[in-house]
Each structure stands twice: as C-alpha cells, then as structure tokens.
mmCIF file of the N, C-alpha and C atoms, coordinates in Angstrom:
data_MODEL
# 
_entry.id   MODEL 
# 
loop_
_atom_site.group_PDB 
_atom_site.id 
_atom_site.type_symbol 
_atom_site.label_atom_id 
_atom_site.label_alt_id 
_atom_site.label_comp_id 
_atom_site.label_asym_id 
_atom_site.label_entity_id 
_atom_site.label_seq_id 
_atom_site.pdbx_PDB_ins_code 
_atom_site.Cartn_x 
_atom_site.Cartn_y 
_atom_site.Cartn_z 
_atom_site.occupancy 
_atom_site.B_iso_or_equiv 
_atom_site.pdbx_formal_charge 
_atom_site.auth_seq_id 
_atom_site.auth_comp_id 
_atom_site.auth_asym_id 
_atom_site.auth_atom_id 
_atom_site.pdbx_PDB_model_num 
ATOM 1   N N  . UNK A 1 1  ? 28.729 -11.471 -41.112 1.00 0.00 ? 1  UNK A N  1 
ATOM 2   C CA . UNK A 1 1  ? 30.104 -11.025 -41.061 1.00 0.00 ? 1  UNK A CA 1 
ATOM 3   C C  . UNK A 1 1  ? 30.536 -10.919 -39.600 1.00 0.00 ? 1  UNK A C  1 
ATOM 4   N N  . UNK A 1 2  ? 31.898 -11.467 -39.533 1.00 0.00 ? 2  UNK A N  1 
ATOM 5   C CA . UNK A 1 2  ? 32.491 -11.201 -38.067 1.00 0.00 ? 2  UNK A CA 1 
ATOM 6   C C  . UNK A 1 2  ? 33.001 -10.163 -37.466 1.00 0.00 ? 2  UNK A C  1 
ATOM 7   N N  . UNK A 1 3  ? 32.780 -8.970  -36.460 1.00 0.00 ? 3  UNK A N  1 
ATOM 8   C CA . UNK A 1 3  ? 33.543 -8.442  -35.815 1.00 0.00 ? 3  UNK A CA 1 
ATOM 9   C C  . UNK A 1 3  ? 33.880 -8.815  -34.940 1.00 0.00 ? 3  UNK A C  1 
ATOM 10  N N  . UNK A 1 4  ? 35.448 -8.097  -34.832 1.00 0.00 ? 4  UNK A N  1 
ATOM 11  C CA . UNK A 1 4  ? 36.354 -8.433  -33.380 1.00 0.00 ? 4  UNK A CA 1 
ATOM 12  C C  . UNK A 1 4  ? 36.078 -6.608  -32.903 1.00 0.00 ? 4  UNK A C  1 
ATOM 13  N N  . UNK A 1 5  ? 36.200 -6.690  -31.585 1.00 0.00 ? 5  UNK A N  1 
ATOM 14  C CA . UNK A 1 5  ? 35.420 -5.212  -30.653 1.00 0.00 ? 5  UNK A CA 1 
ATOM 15  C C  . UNK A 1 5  ? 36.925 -5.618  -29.684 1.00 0.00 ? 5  UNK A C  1 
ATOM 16  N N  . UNK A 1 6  ? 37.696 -4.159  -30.115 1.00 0.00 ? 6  UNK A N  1 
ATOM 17  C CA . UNK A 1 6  ? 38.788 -4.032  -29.488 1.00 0.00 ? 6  UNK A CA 1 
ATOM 18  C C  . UNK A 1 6  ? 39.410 -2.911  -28.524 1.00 0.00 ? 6  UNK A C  1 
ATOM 19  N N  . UNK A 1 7  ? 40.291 -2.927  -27.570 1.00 0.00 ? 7  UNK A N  1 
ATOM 20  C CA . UNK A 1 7  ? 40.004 -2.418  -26.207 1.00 0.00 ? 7  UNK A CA 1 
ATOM 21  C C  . UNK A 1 7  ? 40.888 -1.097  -27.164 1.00 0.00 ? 7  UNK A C  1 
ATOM 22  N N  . UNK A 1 8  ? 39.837 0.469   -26.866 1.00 0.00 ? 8  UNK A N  1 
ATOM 23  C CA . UNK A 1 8  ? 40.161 1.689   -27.281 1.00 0.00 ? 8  UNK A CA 1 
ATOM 24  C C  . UNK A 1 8  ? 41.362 2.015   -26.988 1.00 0.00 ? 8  UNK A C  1 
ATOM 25  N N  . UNK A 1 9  ? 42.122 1.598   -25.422 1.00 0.00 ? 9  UNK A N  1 
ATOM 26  C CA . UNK A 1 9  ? 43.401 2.082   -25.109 1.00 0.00 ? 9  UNK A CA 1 
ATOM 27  C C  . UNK A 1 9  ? 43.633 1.360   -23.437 1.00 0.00 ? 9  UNK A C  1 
ATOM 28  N N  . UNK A 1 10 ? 44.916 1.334   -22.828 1.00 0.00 ? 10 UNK A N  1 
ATOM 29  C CA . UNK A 1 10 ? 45.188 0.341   -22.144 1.00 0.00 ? 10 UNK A CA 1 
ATOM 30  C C  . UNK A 1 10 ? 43.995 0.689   -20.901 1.00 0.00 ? 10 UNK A C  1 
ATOM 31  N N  . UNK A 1 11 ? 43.924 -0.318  -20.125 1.00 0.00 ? 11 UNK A N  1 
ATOM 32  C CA . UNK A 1 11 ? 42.733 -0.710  -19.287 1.00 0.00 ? 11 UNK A CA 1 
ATOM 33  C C  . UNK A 1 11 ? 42.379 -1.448  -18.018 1.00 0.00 ? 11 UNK A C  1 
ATOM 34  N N  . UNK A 1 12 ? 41.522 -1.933  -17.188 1.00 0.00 ? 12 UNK A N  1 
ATOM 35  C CA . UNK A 1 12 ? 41.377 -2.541  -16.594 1.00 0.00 ? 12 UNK A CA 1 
ATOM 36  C C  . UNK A 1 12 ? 39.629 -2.528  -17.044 1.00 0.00 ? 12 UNK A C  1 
ATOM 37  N N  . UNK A 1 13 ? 39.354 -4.255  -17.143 1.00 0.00 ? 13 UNK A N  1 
ATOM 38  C CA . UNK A 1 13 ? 37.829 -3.960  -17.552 1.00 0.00 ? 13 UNK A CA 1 
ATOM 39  C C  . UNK A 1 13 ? 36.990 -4.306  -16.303 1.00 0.00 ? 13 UNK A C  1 
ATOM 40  N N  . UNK A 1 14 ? 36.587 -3.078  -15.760 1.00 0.00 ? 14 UNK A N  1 
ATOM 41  C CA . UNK A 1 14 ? 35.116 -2.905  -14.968 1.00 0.00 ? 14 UNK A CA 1 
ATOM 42  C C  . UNK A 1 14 ? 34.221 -3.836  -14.726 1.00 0.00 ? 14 UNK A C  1 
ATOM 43  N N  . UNK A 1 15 ? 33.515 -3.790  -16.400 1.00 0.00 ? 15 UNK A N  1 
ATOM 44  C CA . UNK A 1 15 ? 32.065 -4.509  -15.919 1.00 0.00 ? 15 UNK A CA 1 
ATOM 45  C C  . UNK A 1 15 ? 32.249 -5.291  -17.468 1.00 0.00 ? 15 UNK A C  1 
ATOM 46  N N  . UNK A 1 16 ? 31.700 -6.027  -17.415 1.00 0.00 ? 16 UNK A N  1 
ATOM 47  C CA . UNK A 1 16 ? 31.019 -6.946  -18.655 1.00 0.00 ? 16 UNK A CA 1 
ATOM 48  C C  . UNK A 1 16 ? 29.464 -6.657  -18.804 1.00 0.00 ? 16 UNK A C  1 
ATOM 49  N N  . UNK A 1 17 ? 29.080 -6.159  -19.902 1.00 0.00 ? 17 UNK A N  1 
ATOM 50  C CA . UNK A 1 17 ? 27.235 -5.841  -19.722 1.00 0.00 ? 17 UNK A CA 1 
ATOM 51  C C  . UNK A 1 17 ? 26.979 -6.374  -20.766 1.00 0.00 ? 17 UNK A C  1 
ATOM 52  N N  . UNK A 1 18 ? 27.263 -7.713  -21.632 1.00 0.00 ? 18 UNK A N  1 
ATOM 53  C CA . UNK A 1 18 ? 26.756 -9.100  -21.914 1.00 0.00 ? 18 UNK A CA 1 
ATOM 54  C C  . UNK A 1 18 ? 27.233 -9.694  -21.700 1.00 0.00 ? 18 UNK A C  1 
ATOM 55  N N  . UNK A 1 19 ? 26.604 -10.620 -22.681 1.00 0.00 ? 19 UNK A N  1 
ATOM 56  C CA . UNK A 1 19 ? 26.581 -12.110 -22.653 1.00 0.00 ? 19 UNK A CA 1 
ATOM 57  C C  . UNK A 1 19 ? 26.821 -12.960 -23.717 1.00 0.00 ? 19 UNK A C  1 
ATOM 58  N N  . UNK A 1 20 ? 27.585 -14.044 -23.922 1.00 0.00 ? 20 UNK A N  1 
ATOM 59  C CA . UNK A 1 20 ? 27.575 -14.788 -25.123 1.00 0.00 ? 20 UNK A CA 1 
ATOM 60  C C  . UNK A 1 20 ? 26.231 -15.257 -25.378 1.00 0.00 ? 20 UNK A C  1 
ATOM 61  N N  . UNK A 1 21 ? 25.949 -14.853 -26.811 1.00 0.00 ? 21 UNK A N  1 
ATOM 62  C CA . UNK A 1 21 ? 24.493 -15.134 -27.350 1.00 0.00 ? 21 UNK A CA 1 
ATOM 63  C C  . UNK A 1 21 ? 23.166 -14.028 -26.870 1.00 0.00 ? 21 UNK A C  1 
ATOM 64  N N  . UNK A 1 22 ? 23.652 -13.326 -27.149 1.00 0.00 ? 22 UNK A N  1 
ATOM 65  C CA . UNK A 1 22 ? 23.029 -12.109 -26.478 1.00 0.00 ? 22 UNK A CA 1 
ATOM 66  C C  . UNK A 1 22 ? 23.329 -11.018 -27.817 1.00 0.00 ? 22 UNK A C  1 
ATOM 67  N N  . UNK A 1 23 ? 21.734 -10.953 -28.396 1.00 0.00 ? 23 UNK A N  1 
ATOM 68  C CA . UNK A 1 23 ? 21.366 -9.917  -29.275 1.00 0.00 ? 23 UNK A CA 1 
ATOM 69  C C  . UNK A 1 23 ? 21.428 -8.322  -29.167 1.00 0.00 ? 23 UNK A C  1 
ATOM 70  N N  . UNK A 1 24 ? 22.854 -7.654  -29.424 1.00 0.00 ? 24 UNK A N  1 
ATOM 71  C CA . UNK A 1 24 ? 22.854 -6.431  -29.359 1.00 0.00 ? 24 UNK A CA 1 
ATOM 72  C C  . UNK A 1 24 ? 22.494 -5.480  -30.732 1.00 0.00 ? 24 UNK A C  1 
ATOM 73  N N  . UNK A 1 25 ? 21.795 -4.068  -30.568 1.00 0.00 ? 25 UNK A N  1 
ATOM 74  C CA . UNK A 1 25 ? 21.947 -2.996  -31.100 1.00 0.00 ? 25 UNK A CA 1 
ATOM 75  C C  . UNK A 1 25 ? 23.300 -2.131  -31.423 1.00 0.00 ? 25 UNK A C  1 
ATOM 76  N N  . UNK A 1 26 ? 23.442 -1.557  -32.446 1.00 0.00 ? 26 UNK A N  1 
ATOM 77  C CA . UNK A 1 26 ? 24.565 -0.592  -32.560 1.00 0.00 ? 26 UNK A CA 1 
ATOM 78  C C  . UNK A 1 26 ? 24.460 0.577   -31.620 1.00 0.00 ? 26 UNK A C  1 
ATOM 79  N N  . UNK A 1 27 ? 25.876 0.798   -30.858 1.00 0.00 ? 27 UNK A N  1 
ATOM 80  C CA . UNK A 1 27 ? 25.808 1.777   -30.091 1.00 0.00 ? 27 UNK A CA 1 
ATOM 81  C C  . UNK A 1 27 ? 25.364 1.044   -28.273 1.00 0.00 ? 27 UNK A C  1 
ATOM 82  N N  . UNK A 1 28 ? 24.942 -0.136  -28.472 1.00 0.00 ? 28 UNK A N  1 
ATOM 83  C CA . UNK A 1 28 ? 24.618 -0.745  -26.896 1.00 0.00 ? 28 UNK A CA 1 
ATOM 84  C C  . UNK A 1 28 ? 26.255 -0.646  -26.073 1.00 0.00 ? 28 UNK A C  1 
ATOM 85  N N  . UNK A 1 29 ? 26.270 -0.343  -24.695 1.00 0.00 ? 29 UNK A N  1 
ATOM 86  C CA . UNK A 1 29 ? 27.413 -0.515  -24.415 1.00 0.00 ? 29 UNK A CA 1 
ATOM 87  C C  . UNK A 1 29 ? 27.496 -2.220  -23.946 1.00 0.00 ? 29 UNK A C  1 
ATOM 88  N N  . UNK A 1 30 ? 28.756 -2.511  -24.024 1.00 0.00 ? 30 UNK A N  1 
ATOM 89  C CA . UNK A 1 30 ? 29.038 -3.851  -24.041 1.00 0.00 ? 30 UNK A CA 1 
ATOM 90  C C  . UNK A 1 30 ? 30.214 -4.395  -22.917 1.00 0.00 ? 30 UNK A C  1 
ATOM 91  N N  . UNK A 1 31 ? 31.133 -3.401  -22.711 1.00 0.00 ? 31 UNK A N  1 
ATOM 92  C CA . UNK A 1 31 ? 32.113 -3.446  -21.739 1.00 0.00 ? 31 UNK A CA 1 
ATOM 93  C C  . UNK A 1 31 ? 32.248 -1.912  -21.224 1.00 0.00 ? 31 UNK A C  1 
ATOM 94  N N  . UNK A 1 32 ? 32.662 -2.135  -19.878 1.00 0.00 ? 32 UNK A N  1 
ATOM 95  C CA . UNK A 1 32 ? 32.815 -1.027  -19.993 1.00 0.00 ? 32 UNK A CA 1 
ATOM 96  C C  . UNK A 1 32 ? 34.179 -0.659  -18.933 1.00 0.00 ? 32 UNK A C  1 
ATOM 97  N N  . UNK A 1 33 ? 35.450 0.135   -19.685 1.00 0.00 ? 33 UNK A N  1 
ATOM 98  C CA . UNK A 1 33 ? 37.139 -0.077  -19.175 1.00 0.00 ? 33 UNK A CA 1 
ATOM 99  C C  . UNK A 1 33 ? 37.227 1.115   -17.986 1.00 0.00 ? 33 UNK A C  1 
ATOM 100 N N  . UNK A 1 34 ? 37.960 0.919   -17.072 1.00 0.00 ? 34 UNK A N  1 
ATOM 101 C CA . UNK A 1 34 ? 38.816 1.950   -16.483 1.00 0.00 ? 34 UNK A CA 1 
ATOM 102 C C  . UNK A 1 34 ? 39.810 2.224   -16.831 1.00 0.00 ? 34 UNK A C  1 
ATOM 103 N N  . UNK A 1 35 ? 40.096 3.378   -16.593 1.00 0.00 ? 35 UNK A N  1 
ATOM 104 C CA . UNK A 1 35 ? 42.033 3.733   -17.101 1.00 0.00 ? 35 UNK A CA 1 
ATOM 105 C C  . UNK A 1 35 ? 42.285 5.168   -16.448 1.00 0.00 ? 35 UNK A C  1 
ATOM 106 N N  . UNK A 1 36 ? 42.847 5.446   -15.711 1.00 0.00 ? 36 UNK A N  1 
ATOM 107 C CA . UNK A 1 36 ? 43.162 6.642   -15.313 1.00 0.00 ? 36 UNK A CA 1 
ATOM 108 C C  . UNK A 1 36 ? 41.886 7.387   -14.047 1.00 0.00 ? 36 UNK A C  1 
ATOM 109 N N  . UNK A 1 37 ? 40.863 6.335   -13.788 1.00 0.00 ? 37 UNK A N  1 
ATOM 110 C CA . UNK A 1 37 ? 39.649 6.659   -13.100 1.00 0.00 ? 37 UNK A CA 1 
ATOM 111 C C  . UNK A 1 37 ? 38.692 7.132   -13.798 1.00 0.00 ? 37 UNK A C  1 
ATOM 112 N N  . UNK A 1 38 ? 39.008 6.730   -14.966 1.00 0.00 ? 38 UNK A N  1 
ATOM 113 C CA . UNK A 1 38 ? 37.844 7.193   -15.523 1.00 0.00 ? 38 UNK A CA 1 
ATOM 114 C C  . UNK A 1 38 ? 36.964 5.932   -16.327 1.00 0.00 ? 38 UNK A C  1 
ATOM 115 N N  . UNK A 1 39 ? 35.707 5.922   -16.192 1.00 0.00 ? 39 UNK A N  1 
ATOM 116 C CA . UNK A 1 39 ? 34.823 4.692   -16.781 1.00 0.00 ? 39 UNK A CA 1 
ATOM 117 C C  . UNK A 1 39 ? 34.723 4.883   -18.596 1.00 0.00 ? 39 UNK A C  1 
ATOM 118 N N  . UNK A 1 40 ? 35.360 4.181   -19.321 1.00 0.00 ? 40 UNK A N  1 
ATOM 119 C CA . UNK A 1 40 ? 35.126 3.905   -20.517 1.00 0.00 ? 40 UNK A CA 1 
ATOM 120 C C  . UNK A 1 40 ? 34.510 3.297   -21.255 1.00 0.00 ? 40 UNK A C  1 
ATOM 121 N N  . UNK A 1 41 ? 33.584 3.736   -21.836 1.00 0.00 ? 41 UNK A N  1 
ATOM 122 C CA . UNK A 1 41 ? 32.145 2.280   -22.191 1.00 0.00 ? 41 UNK A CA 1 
ATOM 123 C C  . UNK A 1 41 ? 32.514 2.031   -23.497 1.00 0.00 ? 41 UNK A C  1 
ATOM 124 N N  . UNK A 1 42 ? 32.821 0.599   -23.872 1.00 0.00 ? 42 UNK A N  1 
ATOM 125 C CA . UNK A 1 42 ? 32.985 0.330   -25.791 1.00 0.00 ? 42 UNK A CA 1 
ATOM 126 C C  . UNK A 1 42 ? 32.257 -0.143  -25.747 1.00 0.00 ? 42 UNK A C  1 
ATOM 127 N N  . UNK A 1 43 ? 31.406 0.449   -27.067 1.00 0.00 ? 43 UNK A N  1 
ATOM 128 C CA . UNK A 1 43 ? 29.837 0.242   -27.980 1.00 0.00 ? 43 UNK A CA 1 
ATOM 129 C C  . UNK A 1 43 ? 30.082 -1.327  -29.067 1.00 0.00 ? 43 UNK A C  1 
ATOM 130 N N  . UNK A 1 44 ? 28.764 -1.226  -29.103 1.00 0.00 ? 44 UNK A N  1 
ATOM 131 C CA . UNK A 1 44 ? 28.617 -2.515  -30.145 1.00 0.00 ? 44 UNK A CA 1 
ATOM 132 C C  . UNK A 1 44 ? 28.955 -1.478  -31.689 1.00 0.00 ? 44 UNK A C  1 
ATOM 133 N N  . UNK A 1 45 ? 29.785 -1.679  -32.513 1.00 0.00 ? 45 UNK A N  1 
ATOM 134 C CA . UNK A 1 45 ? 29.736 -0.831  -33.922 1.00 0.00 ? 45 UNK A CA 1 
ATOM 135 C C  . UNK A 1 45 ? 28.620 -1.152  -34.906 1.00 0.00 ? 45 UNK A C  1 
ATOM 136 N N  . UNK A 1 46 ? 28.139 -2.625  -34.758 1.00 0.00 ? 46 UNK A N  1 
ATOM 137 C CA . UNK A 1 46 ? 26.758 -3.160  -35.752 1.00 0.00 ? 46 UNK A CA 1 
ATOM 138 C C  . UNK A 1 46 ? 25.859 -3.852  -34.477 1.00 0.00 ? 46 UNK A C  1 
ATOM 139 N N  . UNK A 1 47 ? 24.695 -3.901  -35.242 1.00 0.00 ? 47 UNK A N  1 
ATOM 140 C CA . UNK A 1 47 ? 23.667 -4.936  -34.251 1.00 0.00 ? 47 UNK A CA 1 
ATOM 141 C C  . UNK A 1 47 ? 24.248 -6.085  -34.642 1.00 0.00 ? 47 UNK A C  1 
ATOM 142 N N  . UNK A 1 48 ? 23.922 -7.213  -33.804 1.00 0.00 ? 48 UNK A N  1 
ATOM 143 C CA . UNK A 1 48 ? 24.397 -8.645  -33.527 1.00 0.00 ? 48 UNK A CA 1 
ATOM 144 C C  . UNK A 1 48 ? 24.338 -9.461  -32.564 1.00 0.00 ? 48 UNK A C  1 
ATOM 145 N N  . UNK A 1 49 ? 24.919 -10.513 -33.054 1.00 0.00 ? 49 UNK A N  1 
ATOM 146 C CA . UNK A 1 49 ? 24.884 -11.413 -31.596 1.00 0.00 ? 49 UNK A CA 1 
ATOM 147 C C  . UNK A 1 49 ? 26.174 -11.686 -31.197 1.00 0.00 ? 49 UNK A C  1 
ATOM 148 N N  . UNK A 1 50 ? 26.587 -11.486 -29.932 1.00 0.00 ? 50 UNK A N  1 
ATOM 149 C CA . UNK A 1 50 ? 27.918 -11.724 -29.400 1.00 0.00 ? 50 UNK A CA 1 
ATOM 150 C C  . UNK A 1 50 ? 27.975 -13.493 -29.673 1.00 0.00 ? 50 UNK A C  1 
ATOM 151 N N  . UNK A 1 51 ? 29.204 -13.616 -30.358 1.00 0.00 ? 51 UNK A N  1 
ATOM 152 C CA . UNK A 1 51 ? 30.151 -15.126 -30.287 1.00 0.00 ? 51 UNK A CA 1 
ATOM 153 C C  . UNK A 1 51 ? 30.677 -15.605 -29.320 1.00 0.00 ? 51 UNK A C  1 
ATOM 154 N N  . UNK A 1 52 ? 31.936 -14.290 -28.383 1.00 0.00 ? 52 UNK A N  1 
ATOM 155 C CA . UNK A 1 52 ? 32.659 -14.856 -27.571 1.00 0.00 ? 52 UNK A CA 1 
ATOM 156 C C  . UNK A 1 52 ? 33.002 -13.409 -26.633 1.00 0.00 ? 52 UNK A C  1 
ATOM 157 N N  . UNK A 1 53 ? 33.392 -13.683 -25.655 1.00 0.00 ? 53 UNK A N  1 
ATOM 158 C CA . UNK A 1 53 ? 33.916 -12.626 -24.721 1.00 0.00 ? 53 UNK A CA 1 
ATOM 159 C C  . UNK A 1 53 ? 35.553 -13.048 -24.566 1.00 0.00 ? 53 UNK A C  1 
ATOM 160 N N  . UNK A 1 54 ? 36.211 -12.277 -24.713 1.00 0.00 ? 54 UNK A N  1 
ATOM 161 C CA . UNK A 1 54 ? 37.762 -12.844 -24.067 1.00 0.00 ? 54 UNK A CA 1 
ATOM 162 C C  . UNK A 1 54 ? 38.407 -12.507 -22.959 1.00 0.00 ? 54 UNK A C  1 
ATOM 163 N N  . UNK A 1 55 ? 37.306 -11.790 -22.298 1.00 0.00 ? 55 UNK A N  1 
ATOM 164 C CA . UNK A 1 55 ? 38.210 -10.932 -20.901 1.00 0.00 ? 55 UNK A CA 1 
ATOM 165 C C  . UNK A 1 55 ? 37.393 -11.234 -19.623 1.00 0.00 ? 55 UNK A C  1 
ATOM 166 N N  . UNK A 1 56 ? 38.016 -10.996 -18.794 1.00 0.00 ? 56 UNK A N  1 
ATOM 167 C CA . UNK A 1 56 ? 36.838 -11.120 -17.400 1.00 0.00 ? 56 UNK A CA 1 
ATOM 168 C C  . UNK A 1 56 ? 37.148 -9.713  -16.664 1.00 0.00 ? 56 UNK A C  1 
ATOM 169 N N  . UNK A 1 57 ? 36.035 -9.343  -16.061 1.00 0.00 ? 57 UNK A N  1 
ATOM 170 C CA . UNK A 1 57 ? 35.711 -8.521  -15.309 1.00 0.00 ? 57 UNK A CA 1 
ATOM 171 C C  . UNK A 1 57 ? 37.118 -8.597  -14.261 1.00 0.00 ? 57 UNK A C  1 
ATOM 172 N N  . UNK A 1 58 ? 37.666 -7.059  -14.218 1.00 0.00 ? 58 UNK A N  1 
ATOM 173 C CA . UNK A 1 58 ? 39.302 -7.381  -13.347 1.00 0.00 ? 58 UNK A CA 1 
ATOM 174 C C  . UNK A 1 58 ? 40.283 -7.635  -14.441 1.00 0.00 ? 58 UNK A C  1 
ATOM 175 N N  . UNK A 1 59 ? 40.198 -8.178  -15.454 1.00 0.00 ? 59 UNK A N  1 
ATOM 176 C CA . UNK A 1 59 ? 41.054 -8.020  -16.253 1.00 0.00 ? 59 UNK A CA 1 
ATOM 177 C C  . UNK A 1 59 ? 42.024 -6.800  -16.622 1.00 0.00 ? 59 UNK A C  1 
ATOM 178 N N  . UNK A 1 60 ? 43.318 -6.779  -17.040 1.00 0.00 ? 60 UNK A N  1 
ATOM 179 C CA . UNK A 1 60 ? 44.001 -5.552  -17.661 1.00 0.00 ? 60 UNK A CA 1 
ATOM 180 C C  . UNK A 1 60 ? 44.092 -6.302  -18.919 1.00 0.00 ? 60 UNK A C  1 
ATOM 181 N N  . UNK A 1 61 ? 44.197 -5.023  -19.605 1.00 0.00 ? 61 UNK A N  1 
ATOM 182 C CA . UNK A 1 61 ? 44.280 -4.984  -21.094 1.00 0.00 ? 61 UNK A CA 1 
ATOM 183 C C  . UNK A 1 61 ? 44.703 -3.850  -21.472 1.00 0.00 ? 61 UNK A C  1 
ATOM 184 N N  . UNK A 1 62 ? 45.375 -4.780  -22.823 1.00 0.00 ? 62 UNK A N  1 
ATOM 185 C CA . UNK A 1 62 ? 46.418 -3.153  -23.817 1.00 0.00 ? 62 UNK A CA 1 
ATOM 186 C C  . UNK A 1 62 ? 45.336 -2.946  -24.828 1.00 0.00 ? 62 UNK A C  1 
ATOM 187 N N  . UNK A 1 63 ? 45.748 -1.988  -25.239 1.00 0.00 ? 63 UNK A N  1 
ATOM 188 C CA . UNK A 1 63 ? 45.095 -1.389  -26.203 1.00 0.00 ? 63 UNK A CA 1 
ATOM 189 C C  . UNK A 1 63 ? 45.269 -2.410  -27.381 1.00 0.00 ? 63 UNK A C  1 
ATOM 190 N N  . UNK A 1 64 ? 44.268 -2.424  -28.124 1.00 0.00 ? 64 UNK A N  1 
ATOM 191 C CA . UNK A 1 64 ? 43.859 -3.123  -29.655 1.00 0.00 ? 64 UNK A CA 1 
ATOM 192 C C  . UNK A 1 64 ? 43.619 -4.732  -28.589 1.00 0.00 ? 64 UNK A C  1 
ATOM 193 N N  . UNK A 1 65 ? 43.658 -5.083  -27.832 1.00 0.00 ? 65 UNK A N  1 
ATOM 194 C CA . UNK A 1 65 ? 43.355 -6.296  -27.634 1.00 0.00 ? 65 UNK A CA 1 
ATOM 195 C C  . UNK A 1 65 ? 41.946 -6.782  -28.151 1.00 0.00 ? 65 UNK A C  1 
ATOM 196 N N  . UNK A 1 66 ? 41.559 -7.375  -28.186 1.00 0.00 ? 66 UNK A N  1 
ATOM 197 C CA . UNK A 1 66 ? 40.617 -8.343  -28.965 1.00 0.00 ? 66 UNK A CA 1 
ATOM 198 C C  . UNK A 1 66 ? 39.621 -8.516  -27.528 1.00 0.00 ? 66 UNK A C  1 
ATOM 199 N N  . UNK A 1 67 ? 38.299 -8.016  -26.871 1.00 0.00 ? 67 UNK A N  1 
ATOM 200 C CA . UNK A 1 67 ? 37.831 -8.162  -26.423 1.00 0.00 ? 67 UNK A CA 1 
ATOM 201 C C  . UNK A 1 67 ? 36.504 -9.061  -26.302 1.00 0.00 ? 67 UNK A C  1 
ATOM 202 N N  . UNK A 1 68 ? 35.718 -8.487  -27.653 1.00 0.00 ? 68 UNK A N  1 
ATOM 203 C CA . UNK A 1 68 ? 34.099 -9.720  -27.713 1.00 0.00 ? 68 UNK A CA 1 
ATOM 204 C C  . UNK A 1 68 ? 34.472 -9.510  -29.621 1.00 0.00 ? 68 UNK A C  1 
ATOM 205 N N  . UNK A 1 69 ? 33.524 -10.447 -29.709 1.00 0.00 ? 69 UNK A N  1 
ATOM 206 C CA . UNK A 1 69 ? 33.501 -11.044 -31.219 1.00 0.00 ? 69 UNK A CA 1 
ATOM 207 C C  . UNK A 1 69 ? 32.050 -11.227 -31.241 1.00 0.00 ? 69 UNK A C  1 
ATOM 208 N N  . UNK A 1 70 ? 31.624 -10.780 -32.201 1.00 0.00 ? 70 UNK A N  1 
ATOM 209 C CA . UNK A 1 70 ? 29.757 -10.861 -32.517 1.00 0.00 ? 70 UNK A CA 1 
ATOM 210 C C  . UNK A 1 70 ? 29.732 -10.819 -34.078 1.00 0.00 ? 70 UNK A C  1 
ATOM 211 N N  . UNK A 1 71 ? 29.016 -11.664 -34.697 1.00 0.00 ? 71 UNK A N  1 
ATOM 212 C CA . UNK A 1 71 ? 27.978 -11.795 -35.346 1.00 0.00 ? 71 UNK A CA 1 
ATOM 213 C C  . UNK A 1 71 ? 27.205 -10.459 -35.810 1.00 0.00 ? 71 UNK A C  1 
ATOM 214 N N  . UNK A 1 72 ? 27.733 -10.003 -37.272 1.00 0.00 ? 72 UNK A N  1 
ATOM 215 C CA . UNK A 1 72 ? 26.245 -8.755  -37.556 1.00 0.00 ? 72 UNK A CA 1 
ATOM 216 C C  . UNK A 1 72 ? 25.202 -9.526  -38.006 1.00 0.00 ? 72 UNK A C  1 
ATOM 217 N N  . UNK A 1 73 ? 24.204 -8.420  -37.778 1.00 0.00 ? 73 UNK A N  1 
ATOM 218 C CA . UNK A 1 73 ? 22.847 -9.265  -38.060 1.00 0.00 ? 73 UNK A CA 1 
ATOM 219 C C  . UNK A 1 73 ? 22.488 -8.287  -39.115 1.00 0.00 ? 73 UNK A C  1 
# 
C-alpha cells in the first residue's frame, strides 16, 4: 500500500534524512522542517521503502504538501 508523508504545517525543509529506496521503520525521522526556528522532524507512519522524495533541502512548503511517498512493507 502507498503512503503520501505530508508537510505537518507551513515550512522550510532543513534536512532530508533519506533516500529513495531506502528501508524505513515506523517512527524513523525522515525530514526534518523549520518554521518559526524551531526544528520539526516528520516520522515515517509505517515501515517501508521510500518511492520518491518531492522536496529539496531549502525548500518552502505549505502545509499538507505531499513530501516522500513509500511503500509499506
């Protein structure tokens, strides 16, 4: 089954901490946003394998945007 992993609230994304094709755990952090100075980490919700990333590091983003897409395992 597919999830889409979407940005909690508006943003600038930090860091990227995968990779396409890259086997995560539930709860791994996966991105992780700024907003207001503060570091926001969004979790994987199932284990899986990431499909796709849609953002780059420096990116802004609104909220509900569509960030990584993975594969549950």
């Amino acid at each position: 089954m597919s999830e889409k992993i979407k940005a909690p609230l508006t943003g600038t994304v930090w860091k990227i901490e995968t990779t396409v094709g890259a086997t995560v755990d539930e709860g791994d952090t996966l991105i992780i946003l700024e907003s207001m100075k503060m570091e926001i980490p969004v979790e994987a919700p199932v284990g899986g394998t990431i499909t796709a990333i849609h953002v780059t590091e420096g990116a802004s983003v609104l909220d509900g945007l569509v960030l990584i897409e993975m594969e549950e395992s």
